[in-house]
C-alpha positions in Angstrom: -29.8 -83.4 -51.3 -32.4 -82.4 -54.2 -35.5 -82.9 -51.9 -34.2 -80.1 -49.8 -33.7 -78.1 -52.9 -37.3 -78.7 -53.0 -38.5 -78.3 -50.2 -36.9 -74.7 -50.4 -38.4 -74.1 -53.6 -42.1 -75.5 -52.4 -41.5 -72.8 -49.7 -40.3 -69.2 -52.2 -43.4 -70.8 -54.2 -45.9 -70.2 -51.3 -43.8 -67.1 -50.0 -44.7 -65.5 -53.0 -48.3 -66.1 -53.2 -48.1 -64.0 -49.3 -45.6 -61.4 -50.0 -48.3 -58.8 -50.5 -50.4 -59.7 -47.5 -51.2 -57.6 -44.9 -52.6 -57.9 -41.2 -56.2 -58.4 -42.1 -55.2 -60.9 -45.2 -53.5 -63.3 -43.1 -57.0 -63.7 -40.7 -58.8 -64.9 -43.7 -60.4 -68.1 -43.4 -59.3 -71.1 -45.3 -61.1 -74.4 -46.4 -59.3 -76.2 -44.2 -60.4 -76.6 -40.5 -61.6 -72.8 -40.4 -57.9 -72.5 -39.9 -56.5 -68.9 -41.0 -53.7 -67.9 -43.1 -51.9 -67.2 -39.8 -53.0 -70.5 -38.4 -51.4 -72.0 -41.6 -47.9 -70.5 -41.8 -47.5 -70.9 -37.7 -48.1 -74.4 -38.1 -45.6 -74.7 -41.3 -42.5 -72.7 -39.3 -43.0 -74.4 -36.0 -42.6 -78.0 -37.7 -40.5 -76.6 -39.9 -38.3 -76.0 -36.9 -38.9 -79.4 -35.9 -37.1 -80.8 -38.4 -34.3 -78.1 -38.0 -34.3 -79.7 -33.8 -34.2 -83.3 -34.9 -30.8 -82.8 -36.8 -29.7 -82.3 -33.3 -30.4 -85.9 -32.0 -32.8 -87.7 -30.1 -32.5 -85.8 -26.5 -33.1 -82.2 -28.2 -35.6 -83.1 -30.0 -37.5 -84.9 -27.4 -37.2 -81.5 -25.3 -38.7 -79.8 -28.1 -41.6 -82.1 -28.6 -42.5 -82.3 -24.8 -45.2 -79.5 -25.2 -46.9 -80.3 -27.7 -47.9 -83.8 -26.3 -48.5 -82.2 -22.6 -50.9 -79.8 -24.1 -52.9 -82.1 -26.3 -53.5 -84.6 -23.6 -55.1 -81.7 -21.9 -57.2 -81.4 -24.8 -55.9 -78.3 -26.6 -55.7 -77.9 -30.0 -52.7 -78.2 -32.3 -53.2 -74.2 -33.5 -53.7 -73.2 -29.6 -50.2 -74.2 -29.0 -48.4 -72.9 -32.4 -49.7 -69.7 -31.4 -48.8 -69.8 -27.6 -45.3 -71.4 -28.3 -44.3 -68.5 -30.9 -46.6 -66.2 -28.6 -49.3 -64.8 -31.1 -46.2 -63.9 -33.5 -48.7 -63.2 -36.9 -48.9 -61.2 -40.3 -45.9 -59.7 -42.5 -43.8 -60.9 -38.8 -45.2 -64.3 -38.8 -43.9 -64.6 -42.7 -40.6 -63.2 -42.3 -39.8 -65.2 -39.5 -41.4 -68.4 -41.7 -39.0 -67.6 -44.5 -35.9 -67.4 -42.1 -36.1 -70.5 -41.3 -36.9 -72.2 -44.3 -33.9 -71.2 -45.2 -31.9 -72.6 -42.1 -33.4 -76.2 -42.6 -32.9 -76.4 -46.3 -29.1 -75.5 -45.7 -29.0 -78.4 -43.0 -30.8 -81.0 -44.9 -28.9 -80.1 -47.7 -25.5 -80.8 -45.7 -27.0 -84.1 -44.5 -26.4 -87.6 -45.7 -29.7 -88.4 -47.2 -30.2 -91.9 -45.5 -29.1 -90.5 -42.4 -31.5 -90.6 -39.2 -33.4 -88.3 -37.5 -35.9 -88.6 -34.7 -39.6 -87.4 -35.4 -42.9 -87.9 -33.1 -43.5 -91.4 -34.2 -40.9 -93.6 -35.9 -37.3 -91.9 -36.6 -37.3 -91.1 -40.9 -34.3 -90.9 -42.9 -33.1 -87.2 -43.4 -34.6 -87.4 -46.9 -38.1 -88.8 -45.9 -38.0 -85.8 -43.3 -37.3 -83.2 -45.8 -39.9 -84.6 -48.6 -41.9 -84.7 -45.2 -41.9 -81.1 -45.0 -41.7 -80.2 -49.0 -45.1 -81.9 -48.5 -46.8 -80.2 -45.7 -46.0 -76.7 -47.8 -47.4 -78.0 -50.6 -50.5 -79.4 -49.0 -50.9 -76.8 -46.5 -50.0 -74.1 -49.3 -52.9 -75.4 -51.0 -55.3 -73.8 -48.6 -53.9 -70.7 -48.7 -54.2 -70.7 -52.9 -57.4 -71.8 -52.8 -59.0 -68.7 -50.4 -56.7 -66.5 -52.6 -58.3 -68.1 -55.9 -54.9 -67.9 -57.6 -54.0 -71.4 -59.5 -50.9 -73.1 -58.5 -48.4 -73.4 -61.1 -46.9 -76.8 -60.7 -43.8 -78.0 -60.8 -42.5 -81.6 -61.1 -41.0 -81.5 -57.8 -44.4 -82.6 -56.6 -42.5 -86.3 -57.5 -41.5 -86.3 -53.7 -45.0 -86.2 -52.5 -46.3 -88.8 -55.4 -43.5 -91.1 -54.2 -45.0 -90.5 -50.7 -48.3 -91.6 -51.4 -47.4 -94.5 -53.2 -45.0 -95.6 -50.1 -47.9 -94.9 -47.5 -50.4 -96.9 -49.3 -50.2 -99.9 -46.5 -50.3 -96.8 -44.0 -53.6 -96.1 -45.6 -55.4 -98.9 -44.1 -52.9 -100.3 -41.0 -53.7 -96.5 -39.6 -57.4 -97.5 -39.8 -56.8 -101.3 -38.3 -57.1 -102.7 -41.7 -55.3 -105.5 -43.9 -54.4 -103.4 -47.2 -55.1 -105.1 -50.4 -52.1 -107.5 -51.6 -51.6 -105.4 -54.5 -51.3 -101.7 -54.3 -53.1 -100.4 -57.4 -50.7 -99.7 -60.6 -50.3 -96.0 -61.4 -49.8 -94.2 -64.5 -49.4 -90.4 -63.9 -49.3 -87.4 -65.8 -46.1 -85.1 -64.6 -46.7 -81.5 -64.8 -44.0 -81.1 -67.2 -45.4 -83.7 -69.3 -43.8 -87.2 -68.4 -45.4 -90.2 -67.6 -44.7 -91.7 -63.7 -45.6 -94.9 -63.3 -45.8 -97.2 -59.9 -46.5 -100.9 -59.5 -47.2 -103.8 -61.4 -49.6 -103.4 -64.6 -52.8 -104.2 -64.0 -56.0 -103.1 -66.5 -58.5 -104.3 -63.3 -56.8 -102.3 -60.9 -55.0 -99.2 -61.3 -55.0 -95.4 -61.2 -54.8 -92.7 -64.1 -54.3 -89.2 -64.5 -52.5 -86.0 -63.2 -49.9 -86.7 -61.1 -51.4 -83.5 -58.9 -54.3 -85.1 -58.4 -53.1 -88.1 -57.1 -51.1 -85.4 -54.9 -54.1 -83.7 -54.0 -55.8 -86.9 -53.0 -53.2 -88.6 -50.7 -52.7 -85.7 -49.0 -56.5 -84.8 -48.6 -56.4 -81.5 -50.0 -59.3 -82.8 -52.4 -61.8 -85.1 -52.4 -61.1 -88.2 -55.3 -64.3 -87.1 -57.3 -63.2 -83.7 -57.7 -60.3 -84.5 -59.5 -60.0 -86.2 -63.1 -58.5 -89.3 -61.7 -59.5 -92.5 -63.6 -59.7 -95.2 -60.8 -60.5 -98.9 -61.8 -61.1 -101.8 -59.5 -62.5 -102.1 -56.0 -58.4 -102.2 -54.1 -57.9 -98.6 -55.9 -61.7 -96.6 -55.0 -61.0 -98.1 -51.3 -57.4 -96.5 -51.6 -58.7 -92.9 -52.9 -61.5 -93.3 -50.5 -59.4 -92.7 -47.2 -55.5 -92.0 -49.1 -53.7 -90.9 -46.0 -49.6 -90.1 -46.5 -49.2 -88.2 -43.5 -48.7 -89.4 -39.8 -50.8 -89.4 -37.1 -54.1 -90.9 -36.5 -56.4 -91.8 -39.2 -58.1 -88.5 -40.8 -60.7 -88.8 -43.7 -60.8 -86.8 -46.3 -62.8 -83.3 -47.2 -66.1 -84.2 -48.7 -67.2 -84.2 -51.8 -67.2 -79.7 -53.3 -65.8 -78.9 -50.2 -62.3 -77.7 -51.2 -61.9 -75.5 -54.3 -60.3 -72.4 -55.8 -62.3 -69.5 -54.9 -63.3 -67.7 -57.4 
């Protein structure tokens, strides 16, 4: 399956940037939520091996995920128990053990049927949607960790997977937030890193979406805010959509404001 070829190769990408780290670099602070470095990769390798449980079926997976909804109904935070479950495991460790795994999952996914099931938190995905899920997640979270480094990412058309998942969670978008998506999603014309154009939709001059296809991954998956990227965005359906683009589960989140994630410099 290429999207866990991917997902591997999201993962070396990120490994890379953190090879070098040591204790103290991994406590720096990201853009994102005040989380850590450490805070970053702990979340990464414990859904990580998530999606390594959920190859095992319904039951071991639902053992797995017991904790995590215990805890939060207690009001706990999501980093609270990452840290407690792989008890305060951080720095060159945390990384090591990260990279393991990684490894493990690709190697299943790869020896799955891509439209094969597997259970998750909400709705059970195909083994390929889980796999892009997690490709994603790198690549977003990853984006954090570039960002307080102030090193550029050098991207890689791979970053199809998560464009294809924006464009399917564009109904997400709104039914997450209680409300009736536009009847047309807006038509997209995307700039691949390599060069190519992607395009999604139906044509429409009144309502569509152009530019980098990494900003329109940077936007659905709310690493940036829409007006700090180059996108051109035409029509009232597609400045709602880049308003609140959402293409990851779980309640609705809005996006960072306006300058408040960038590259340090």
């Amino acid at each position: 399956m290429q999207q866990a070829t991917d997902f591997r190769e999201e993962s070396l990408t990120l490994l890379a940037l953190i090879a070098d780290l040591d204790d103290v670099g991994f406590e720096q602070v990201t853009q994102f939520k005040s989380w850590t470095i450490n805070d970053v990769i702990r979340h990464l390798h414990f859904w990580n091996k998530a999606v390594l449980v959920a190859t095992g079926g319904e039951t071991a997976f639902a053992e797995f995920f017991a904790g995590v909804g215990e805890h939060m109904s207690r009001g706990g935070t999501l980093p609270e128990f990452e840290r407690d479950y792989l008890q305060g495991l951080s720095g060159p460790a945390l990384r090591d053990a990260w990279a393991a795994l990684v490894d493990d999952a690709a190697s299943a996914y790869s020896a799955l049927d891509p439209s094969s099931r597997v259970p998750w938190a909400g709705p059970s995905m195909s083994a390929r949607s889980a796999i892009s899920a997690r490709q994603m997640e790198t690549w977003a979270h990853g984006q954090e960790v570039f960002d307080v480094l102030g090193i550029e990412r050098q991207e890689n058309d791979r970053i199809r997977n998560i464009v294809v998942l924006g464009v399917n969670t564009f109904g997400w978008t709104f039914a997450v937030r209680g409300e009736t998506p536009p009847e047309l999603m807006p038509y997209l014309e995307l700039l691949s890193p390599s060069g190519d154009i992607w395009t999604y939709g139906e044509s429409q001059a009144d309502n569509c979406i152009q530019g980098a296809a990494v900003d329109f991954a940077r936007v659905v998956t709310q690493t940036r805010n829409v007006a700090d990227t180059e996108l051109n965005v035409v029509g009232d359906g597609a400045a709602s959509w880049m308003s609140k683009a959402q293409c990851f589960a779980g309640g609705a989140n809005p996006p960072p404001e306006q300058g408040s994630r960038f590259k340090a410099v």
